[in-house]
C-alpha distance (Angstrom), angle and dihedral (degrees) to the residues before:
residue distance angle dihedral
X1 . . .
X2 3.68 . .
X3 4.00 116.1 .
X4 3.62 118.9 -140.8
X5 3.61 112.4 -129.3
X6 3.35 109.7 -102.0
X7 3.93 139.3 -102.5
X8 3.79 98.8 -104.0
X9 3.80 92.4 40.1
X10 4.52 93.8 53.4
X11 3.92 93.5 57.7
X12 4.12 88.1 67.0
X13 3.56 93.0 56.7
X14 4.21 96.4 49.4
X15 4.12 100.9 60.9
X16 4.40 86.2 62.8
X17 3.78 97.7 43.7
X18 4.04 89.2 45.3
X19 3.88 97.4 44.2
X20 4.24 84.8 48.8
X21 3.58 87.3 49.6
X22 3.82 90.2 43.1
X23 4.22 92.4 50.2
X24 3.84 81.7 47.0
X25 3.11 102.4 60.7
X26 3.97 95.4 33.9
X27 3.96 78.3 60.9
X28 3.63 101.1 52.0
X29 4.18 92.3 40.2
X30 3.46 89.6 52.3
X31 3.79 95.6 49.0
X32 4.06 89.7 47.8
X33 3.70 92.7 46.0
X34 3.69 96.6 48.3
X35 3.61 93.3 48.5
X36 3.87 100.2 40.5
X37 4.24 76.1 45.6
X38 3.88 88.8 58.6
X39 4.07 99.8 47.4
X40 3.52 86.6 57.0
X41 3.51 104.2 47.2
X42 4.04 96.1 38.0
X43 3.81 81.7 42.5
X44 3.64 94.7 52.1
X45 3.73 114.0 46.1
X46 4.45 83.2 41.4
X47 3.87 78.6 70.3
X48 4.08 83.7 53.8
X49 3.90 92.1 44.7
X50 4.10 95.6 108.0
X51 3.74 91.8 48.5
X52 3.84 91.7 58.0
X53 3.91 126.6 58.8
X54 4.45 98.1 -136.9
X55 3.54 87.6 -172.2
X56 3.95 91.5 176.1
X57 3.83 87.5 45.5
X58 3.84 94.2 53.7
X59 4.12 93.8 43.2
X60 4.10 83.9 55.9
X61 3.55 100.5 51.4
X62 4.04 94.4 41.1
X63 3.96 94.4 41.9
X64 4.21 90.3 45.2
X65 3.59 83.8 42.4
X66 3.63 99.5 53.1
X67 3.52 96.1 37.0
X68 3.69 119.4 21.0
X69 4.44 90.2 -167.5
X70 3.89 91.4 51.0
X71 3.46 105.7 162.8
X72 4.00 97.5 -19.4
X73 3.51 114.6 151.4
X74 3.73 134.2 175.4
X75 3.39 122.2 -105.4
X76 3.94 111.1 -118.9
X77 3.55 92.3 -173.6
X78 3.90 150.4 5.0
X79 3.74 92.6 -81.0
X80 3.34 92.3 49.8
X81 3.73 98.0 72.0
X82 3.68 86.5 63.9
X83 4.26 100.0 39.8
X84 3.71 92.3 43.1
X85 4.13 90.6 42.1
X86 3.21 90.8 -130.5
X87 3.83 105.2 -179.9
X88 3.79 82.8 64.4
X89 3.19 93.5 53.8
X90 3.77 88.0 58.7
X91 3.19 99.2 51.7
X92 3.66 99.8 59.5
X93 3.48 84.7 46.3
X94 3.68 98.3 59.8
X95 3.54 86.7 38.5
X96 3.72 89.7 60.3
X97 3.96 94.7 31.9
X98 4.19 87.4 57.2
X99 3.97 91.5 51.0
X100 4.05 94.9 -118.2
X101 3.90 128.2 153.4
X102 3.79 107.9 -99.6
X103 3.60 86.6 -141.0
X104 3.54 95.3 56.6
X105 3.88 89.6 41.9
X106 4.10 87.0 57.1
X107 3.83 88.3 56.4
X108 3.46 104.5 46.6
X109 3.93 86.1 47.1
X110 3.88 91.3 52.8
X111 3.98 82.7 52.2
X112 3.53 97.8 50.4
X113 3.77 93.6 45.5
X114 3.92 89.6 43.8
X115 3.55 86.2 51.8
X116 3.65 92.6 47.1
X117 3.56 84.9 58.9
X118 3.17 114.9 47.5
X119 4.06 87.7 45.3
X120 3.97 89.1 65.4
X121 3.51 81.6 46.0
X122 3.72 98.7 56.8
X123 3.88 96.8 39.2
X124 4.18 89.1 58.2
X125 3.50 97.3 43.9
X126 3.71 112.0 15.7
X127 3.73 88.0 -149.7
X128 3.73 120.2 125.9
X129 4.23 92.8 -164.9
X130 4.16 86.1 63.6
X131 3.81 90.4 75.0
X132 4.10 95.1 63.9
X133 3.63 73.0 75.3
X134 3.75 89.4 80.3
X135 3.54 89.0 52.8
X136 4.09 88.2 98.9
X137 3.80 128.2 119.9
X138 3.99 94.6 -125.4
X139 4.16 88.5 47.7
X140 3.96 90.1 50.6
X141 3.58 101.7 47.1
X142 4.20 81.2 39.5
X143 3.63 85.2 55.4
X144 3.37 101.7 45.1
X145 3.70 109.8 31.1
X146 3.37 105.6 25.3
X147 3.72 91.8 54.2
X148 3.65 102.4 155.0
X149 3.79 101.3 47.2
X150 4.12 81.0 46.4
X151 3.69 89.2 56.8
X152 3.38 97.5 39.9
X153 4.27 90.0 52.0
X154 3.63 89.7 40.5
X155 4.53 92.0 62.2
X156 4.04 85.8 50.9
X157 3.35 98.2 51.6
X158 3.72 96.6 50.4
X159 4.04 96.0 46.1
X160 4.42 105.6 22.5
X161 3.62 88.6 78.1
X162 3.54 104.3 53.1
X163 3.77 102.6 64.9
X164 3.69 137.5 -19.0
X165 4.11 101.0 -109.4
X166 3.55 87.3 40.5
X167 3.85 96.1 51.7
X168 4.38 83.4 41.4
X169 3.94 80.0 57.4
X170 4.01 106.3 44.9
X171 3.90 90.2 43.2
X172 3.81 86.1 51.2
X173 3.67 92.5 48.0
X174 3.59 92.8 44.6
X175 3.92 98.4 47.3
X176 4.40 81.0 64.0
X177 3.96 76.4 68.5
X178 3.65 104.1 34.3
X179 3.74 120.5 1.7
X180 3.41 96.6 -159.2
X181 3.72 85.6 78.8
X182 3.99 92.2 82.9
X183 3.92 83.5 86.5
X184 3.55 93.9 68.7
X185 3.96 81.7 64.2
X186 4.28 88.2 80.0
X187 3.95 96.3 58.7
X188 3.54 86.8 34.0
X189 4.20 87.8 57.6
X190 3.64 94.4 31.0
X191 3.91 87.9 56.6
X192 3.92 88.2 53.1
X193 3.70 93.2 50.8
X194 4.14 89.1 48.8
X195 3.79 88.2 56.5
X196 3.69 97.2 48.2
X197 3.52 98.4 44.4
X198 4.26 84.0 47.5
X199 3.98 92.2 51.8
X200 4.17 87.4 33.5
X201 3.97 93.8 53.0
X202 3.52 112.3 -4.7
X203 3.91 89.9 172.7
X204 4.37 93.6 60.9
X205 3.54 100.7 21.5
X206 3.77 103.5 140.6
X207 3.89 117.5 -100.9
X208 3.69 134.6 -96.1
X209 3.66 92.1 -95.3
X210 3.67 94.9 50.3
X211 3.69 98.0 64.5
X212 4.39 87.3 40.2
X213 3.87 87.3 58.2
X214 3.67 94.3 45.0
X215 3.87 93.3 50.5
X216 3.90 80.5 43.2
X217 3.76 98.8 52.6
X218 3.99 98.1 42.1
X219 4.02 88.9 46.4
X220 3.86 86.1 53.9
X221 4.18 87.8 47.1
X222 3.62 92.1 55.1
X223 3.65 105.0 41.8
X224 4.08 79.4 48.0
X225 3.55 92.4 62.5
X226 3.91 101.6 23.6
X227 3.60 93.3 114.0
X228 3.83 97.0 58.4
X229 3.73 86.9 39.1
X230 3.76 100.1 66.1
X231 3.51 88.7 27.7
X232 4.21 90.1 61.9
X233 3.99 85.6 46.6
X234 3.81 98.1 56.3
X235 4.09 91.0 -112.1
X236 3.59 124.0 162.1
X237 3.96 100.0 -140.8
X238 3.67 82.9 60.1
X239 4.20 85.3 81.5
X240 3.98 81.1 62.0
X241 3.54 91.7 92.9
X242 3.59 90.9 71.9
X243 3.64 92.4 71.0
X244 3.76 129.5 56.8
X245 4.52 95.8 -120.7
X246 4.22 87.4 155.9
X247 3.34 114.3 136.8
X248 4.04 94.5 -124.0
X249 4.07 122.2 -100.6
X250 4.34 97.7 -91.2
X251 4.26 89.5 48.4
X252 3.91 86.6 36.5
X253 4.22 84.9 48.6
X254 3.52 94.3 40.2
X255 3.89 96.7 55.7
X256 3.72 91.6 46.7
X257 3.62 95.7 46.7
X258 4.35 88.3 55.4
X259 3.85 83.9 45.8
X260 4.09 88.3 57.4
X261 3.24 98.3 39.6
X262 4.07 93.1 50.5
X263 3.89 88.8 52.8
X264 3.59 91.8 50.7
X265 3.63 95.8 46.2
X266 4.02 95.4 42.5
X267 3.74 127.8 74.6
X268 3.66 98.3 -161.3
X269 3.79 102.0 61.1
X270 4.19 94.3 131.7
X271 3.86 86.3 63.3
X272 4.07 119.8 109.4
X273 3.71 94.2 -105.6
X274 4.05 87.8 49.1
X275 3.15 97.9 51.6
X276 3.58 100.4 42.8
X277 3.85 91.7 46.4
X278 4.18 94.6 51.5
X279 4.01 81.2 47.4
X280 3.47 94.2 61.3
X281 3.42 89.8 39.0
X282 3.67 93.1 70.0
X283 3.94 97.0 42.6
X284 4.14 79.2 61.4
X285 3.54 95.9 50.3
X286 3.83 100.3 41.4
X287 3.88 98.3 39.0
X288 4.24 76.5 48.1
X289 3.73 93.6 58.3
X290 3.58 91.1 44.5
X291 3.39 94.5 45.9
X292 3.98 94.9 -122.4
X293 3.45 118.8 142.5
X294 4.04 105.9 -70.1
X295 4.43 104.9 156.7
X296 3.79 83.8 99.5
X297 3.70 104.4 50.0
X298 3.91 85.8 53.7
X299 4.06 93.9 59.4
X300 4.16 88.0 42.2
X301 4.22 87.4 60.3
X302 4.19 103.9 39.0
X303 3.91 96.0 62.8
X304 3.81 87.9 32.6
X305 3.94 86.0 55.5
X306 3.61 90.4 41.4
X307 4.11 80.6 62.4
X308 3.88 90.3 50.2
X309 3.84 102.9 44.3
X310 3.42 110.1 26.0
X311 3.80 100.4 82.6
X312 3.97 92.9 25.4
X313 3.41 111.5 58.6
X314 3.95 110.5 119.3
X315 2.54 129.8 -131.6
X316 4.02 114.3 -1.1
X317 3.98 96.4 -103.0
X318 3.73 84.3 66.9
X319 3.53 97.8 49.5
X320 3.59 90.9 47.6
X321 3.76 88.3 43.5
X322 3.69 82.1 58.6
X323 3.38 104.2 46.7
X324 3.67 93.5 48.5
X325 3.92 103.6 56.8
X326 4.03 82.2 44.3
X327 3.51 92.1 60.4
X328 4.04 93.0 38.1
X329 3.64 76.9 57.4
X330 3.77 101.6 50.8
X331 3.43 92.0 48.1
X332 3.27 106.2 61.1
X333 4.12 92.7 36.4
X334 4.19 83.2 58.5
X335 3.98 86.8 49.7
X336 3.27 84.5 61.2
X337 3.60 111.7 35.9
X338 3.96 94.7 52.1
């Protein structure tokens, strides 16, 4: 006759099938959160829309509207589909193809890349408070006017922490969006090279700080030389330089001054999101001082700092210490922005 298993023998069996349940349904909350977290807030600040000019916004909708093939090229070869931004270009074109409102098809891409967002968020911290942090004038207009680098930000967060070929792949397939993305691809390598050195010599593997200062140092390299960069390339942002797009000293001090407090605050600064977030960081500040265009590099670091802090704050008084200079922060920015 069959034997049931016995009493002592069931109990080893029940701790895997809960946590499994557990990670499933810390999957599926996070996924309804972040959405339901993304109607509101796309929702919301559309009901602000006529109060503030979205200059980028408008100049999409008329330009697609106008002319449906605006700027479309095809690619010639592999490259291309990155240099041309070619997944962009698709998307507008099914937009167009399918017979939908351009307008429409901006806010349901803001959405999806809010969404995105907040998602990554979630999974790294598991804290719903974390996403107020989005509540920032340079992450809305981000969100909602600069909808294709937000969409294009929004697939590498989700996927370049995960593994290193799959991060190569989502920053690849992102870059056919936005190719600013490729800079992801240093924190993304500098990451790998932490973890090897960790598993190679745990005992002398370099600190924390070590691998924040490199990301630091190469970020402040490359927004150095951007200009010349995009300029030897044949890209069109490279004519930027012309015009003085900084983001003045006090916003450019402001932004730094989060990003030090953050890495003081923070234990984890060596991991991916860290490092990628004090990377950008940098680009900001130096393409600031230069007065290069820097808005951008200031919405790449918040969500990826978001990523860093949200879970690893220790103990609470610095996470509320935090939160409450962010918020100072926000404040004041809004007073001004509105």
């Amino acid at each position: 006759m069959y034997a049931m298993p016995s009493t002592s023998e069931q109990p080893r069996y029940v701790p895997t099938a809960r946590l499994a349940d557990e990670a499933r349904m810390a999957r599926i909350a996070a996924i309804a959160i972040a959405a339901l977290f993304a109607f509101l807030y796309v929702r919301g600040i559309y009901s602000f829309r006529p109060l503030i000019e979205w200059e980028d916004l408008y100049r999409y909708v008329e330009r697609f509207s106008l002319d449906p093939y605006y700027g479309m090229t095809v690619p010639q070869e592999f490259l291309d589909y990155a240099t041309t931004e070619y997944g962009w270009q698709l998307i507008v074109r099914g937009a167009f193809d399918a017979g939908l409102d351009f307008e429409a098809v901006f806010a349901l891409i803001s959405m999806i890349a809010v969404g995105l967002c907040a998602h990554a968020i979630l999974r790294v911290t598991n804290r719903p408070a974390v996403l107020l942090l989005l509540l920032n004038p340079a992450l809305i207009d981000f969100f909602i006017s600069q909808v294709r680098s937000a969409l294009a930000v929004a697939i590498v967060l989700n996927f370049a922490r995960k593994s290193l070929p799959v991060g190569i792949a989502a920053i690849l397939l992102s870059s056919a969006i936005h190719t600013s993305m490729m800079l992801f691809m240093i924190p993304l390598f500098l990451n790998a090279m932490r973890l090897r050195s960790s598993a190679d010599n745990p005992r002398n593997t370099p600190p924390a700080w070590f691998w924040l200062l490199v990301a630091v140092a190469i970020g402040t390299l490359l927004a150095s030389f951007q200009t010349l960069i995009l300029g030897a390339i044949g890209d069109r942002r490279a004519s930027y330089a012309d015009t003085d797009l900084s983001a003045g000293p006090l916003l450019t001090l402001a932004w730094t001054m989060i990003g030090i407090v953050g890495a003081v605050l923070t234990r984890h600064r060596s991991t991916w999101p860290g490092m990628a977030a004090f990377f950008m960081l940098a680009m900001f500040t130096v393409s600031s001082m230069f007065g290069l265009y820097s808005h951008r590099y200031a919405a790449f670091f918040m969500p990826l700092m978001a990523m860093s802090i949200g879970g690893t704050l220790t103990p609470t008084a610095n996470r509320m210490a935090f939160f409450g200079v962010y918020a100072a922060f926000s404040l004041v920015y809004f007073s001004f922005w509105l």
